[in-house]
N, C-alpha and C positions, 0 to 999 in steps of 0.2 A: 351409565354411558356418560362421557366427559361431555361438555356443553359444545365445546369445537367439532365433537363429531357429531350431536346431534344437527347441531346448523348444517354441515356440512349434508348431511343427508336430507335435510327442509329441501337445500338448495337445489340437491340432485333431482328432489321430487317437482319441485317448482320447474325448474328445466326443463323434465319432461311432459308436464300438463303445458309449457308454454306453449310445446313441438305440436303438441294433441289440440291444441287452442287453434295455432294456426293449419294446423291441416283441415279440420275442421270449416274454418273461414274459407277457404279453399275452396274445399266440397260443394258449401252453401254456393259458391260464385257459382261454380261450375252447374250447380241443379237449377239455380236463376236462370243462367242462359239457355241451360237445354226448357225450360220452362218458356223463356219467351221465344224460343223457336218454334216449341210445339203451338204455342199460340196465335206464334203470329200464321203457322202453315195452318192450322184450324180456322183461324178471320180468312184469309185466302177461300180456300176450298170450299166455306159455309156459304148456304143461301142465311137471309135474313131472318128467316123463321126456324132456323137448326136451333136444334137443343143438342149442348154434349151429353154424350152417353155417360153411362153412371159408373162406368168406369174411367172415365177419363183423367189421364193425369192432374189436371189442374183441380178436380175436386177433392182426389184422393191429400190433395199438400193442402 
């Protein structure tokens, strides 16, 4: 394979791990935010002595 096409196909691959990178970034924002709403509606609703249950979002991340 000539070296013009190899680059050429690095770049294609670079491209697409950029697209996968920032989707990615994205995602994380989006699970932070549902993360601090779960928690903040958990501080709200808890008495002082609650324990989360062992399933709860924030232990599971």
């Amino acid at each position: 394979m000539p070296e013009s096409e190899a680059v050429r196909l690095l770049e294609g691959r670079l491209a697409e791990q950029a697209v996968e990178v920032e989707r990615l970034r994205t995602e994380t924002r989006s699970l932070r935010d549902e993360l601090a709403r779960v928690r903040a509606s958990r501080d709200l609703g808890a008495s002082s002595s609650a324990q989360p249950p062992s399933g709860d979002l924030t232990v599971r991340l």
